[in-house]
VEXVO-945504 format. One record per residue: residue in one letter; x negated, y, z of N, C-alpha, C, O in turn. Coordinates in pm, whole numbers, padded with zeros to 5 digits, always signed. Layout:
N
aXYZXYZXYZXYZ;...
***
This chain:
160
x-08017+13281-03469-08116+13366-03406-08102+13354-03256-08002+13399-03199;x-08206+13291-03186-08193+13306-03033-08318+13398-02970-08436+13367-02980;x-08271+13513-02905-08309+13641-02881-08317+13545-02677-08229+13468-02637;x-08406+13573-02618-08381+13565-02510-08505+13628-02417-08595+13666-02492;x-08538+13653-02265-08556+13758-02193-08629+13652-02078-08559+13584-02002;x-08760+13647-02076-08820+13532-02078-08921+13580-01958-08945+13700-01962;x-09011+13478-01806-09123+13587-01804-09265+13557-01932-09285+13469-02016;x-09331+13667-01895-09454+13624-01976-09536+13465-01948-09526+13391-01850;x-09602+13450-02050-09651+13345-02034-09824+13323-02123-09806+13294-02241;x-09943+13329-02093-10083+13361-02155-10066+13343-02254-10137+13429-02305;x-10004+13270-02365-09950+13254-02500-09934+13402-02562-09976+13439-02671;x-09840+13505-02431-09762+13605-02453-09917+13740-02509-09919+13816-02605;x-10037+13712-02382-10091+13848-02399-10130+13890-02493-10092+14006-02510;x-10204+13843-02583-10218+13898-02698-10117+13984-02770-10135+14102-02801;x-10004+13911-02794-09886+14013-02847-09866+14144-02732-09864+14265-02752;x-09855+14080-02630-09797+14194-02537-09906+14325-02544-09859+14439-02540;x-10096+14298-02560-10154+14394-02540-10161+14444-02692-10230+14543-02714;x-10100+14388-02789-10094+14482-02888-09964+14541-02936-09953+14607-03039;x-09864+14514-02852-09794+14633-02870-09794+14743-02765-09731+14849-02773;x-09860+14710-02683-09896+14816-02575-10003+14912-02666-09987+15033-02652;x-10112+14865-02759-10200+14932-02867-10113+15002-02950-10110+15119-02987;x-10054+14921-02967-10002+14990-03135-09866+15106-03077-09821+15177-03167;x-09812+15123-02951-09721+15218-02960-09796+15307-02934-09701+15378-02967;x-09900+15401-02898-09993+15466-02919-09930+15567-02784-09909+15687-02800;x-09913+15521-02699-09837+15593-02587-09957+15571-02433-09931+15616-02321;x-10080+15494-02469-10153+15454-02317-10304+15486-02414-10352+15441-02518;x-10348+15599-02301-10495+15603-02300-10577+15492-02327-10522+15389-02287;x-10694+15470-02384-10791+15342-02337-10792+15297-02207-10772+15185-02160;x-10811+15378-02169-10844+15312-01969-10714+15288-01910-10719+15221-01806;x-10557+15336-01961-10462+15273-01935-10395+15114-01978-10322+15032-01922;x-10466+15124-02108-10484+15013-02146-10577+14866-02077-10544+14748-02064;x-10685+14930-02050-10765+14831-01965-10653+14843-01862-10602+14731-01855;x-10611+14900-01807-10520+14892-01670-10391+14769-01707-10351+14670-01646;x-10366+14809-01790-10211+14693-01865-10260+14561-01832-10215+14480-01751;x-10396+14551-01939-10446+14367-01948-10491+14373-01810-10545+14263-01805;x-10508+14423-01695-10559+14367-01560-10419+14355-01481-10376+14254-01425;x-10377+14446-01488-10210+14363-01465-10175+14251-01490-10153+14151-01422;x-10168+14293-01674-10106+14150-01714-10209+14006-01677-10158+13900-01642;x-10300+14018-01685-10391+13921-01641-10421+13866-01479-10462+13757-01439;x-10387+13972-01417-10398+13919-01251-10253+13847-01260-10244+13749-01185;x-10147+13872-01330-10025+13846-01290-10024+13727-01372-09962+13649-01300;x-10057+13654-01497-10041+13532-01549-10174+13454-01483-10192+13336-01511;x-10231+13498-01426-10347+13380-01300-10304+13366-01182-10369+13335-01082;x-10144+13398-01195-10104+13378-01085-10138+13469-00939-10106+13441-00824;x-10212+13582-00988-10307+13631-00896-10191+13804-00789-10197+13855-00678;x-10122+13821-00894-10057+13929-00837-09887+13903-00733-09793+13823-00730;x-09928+14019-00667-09828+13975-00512-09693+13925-00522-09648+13888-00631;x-09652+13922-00458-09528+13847-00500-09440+14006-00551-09484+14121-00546;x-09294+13953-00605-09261+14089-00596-09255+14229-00759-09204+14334-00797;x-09372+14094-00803-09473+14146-00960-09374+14079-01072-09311+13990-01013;x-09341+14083-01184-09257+14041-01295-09344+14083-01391-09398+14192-01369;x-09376+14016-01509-09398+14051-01667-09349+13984-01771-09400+13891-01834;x-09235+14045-01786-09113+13937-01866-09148+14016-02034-09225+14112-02048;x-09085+13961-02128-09121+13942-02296-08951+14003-02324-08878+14056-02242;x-08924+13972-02468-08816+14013-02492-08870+13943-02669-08936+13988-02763;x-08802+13823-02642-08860+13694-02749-08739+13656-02837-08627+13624-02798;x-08782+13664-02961-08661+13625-03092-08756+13548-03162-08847+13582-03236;x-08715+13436-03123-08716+13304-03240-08908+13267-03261-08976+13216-03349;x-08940+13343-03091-09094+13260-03112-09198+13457-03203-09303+13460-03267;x-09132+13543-03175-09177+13663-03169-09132+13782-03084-09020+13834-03087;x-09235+13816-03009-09250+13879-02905-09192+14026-02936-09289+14096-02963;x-09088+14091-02942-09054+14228-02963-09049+14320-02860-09023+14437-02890;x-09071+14286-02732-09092+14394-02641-09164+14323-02502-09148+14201-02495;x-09224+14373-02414-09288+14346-02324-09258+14465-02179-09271+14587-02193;x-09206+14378-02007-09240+14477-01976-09255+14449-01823-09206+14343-01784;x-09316+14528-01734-09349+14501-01606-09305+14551-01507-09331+14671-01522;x-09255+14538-01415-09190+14611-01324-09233+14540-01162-09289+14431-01171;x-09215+14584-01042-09208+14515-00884-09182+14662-00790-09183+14784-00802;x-09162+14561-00696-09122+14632-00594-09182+14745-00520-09298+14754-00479;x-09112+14807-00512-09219+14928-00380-09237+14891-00276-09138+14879-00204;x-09341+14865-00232-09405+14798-00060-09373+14894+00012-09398+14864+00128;x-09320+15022+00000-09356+15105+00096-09203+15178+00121-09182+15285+00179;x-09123+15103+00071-08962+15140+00036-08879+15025+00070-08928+14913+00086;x-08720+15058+00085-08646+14990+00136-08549+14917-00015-08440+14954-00059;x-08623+14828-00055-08552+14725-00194-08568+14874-00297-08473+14948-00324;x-08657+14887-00326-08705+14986-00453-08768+14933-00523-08848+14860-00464;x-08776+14931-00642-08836+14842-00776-08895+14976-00880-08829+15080-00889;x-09013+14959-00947-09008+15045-01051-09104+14995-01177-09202+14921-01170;x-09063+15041-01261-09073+14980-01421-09203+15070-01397-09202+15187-01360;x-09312+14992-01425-09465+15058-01452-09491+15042-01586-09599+15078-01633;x-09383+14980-01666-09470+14951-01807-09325+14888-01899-09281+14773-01889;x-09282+14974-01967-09226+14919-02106-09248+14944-02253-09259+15065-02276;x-09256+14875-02348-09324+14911-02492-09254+14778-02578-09232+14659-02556;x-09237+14862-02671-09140+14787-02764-09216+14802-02930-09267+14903-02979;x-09205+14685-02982-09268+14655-03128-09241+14752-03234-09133+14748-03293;x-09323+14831-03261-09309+14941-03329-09175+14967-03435-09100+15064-03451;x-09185+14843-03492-09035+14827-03595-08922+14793-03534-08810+14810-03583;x-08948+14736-03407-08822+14727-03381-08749+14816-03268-08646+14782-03209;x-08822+14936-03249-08782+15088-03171-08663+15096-03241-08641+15071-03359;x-08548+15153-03107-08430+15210-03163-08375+15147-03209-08327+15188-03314;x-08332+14966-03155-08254+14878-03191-08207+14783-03098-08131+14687-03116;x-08280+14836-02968-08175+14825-02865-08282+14715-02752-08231+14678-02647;x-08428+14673-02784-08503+14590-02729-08512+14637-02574-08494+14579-02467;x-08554+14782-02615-08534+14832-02463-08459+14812-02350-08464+14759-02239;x-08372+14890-02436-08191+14866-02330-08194+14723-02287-08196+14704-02166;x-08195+14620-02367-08169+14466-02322-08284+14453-02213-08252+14421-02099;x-08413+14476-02243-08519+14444-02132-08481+14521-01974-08481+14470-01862;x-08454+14644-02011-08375+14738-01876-08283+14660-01817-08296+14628-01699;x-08176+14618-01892-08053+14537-01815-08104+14424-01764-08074+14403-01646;x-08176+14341-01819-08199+14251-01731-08267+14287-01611-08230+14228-01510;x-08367+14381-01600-08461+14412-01545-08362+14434-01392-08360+14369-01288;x-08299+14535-01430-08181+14523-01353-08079+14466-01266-08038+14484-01151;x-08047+14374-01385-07983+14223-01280-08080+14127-01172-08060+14070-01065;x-08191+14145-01261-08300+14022-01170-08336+14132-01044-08381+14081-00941;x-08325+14219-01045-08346+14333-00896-08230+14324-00797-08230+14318-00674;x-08119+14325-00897-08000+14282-00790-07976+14210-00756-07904+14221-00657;x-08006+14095-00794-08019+13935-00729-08109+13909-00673-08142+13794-00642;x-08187+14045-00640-08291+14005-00499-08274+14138-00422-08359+14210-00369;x-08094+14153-00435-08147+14262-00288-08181+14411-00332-08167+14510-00260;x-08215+14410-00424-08254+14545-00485-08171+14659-00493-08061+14642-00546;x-08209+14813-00438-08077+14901-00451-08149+15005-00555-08067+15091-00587;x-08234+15018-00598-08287+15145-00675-08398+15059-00719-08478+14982-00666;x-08354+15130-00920-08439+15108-00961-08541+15240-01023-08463+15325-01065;x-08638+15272-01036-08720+15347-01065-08789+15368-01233-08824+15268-01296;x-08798+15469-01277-08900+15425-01448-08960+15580-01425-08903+15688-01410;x-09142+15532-01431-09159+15666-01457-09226+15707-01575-09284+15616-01635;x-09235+15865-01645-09283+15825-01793-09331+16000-01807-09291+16086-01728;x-09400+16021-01893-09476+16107-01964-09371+16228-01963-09250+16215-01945;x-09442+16353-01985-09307+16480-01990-09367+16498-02167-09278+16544-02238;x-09468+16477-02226-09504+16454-02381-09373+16451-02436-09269+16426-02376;x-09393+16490-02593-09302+16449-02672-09284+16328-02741-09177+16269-02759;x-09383+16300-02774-09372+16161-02813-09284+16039-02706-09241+15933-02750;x-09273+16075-02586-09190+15999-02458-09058+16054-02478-08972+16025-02395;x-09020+16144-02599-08838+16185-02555-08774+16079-02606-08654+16088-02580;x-08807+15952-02686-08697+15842-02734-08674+15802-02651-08553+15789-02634;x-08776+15751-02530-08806+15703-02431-08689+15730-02323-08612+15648-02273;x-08698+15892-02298-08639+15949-02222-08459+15947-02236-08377+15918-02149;x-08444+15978-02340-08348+15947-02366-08253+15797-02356-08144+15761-02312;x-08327+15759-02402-08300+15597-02347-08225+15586-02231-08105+15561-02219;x-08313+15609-02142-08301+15612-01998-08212+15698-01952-08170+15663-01842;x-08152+15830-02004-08066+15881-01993-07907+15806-02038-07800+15806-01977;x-07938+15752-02153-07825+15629-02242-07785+15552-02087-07675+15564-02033;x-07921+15460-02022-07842+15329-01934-07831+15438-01814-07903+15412-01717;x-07766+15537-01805-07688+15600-01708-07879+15582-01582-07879+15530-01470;x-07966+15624-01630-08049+15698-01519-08070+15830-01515-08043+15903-01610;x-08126+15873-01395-08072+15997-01347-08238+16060-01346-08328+16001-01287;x-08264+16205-01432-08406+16253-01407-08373+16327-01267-08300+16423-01243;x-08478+16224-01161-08442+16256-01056-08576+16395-01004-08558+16464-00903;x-08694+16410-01090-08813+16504-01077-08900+16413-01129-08898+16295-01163;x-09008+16541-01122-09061+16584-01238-09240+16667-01124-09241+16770-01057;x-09350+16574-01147-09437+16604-01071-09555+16684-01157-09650+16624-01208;x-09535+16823-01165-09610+16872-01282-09773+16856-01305-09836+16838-01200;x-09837+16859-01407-09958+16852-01455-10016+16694-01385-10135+16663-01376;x-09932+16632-01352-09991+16499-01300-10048+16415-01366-10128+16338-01312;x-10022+16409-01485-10138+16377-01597-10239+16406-01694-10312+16345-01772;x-10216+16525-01660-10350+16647-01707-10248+16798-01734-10126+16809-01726;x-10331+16880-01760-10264+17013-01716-10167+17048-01798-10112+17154-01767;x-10124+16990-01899-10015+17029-01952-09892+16861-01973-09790+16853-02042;x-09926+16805-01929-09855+16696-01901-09823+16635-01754-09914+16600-01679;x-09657+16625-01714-09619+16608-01620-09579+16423-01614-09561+16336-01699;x-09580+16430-01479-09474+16291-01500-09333+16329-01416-09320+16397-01315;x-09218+16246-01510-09084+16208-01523-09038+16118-01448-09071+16001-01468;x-08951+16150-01345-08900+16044-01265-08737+16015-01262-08655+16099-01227;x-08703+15865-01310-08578+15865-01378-08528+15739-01246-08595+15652-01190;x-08421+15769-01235-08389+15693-01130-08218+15635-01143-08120+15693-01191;x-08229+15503-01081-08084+15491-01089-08056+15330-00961-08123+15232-00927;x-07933+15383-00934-07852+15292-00794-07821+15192-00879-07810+15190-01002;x-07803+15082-00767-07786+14958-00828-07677+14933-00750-07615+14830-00778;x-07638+15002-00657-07494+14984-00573-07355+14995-00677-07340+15059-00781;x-07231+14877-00580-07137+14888-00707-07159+14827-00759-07101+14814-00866;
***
């Protein structure tokens, strides 16, 4: 079995926009937002700085995810997008896509990485997760996604 941590590649979108569908975690119009990402960024079209790496076993796509830099920050990176193949939640796709996500930030300089995510319940595996690779809920911007849903801001140093 060779499991490896790949970037995307147009082969990839299809899989990638249906597990972005099928985890049932992005509005429609967030969804249109994903494939214009993912699509400016495999035409080569998005800034430098942009990543959309896979999380590939043996020629199947089990997780997908996107992350770049903050333009407006000093080496800040933040995960705008992770989603993992419905069956294979809670077996560790995540965590592996995070760590790398991680290393490839620190090998450019990178001191903070960023993930932000839903205050919903359906986002506590999520959350937790992120609590697991030692990130820190650094706040919490209420009703920012409609009035009873906040967004979650999880943060963690890359110093050390």
């Amino acid at each position: 079995m060779t499991i490896t941590i790949r970037p995307a590649q147009h082969d990839d979108a299809h899989d990638i926009m249906d597990i972005a569908v099928d985890s049932n975690m992005f509005l429609p119009e967030e969804l249109t937002g994903v494939g214009e990402m993912l699509d400016t960024w495999l035409d080569n079209a998005a800034e430098p700085g942009h990543e959309w790496i896979v999380l590939d076993d043996n020629g199947t796509i089990k997780g997908a995810a996107y992350y770049a830099i903050e333009t407006m920050a000093d080496n800040v990176w933040n995960v705008f997008f992770i989603a993992v193949k419905a069956e294979q939640r809670r077996c560790g796709v995540a965590s592996q896509m995070i760590t790398f996500i991680e290393q490839a930030v620190k090998d450019r300089g990178g001191r903070i990485v960023l993930i932000e995510t839903s205050s919903n319940a359906q986002f506590e595996p999520a959350r937790q997760c992120y609590l697991k690779l030692n990130f820190t809920h650094e706040g919490t911007i209420r009703q920012f996604y409609g009035d009873t849903e906040d967004k979650m801001v999880f943060w963690k140093s890359l110093a050390g």
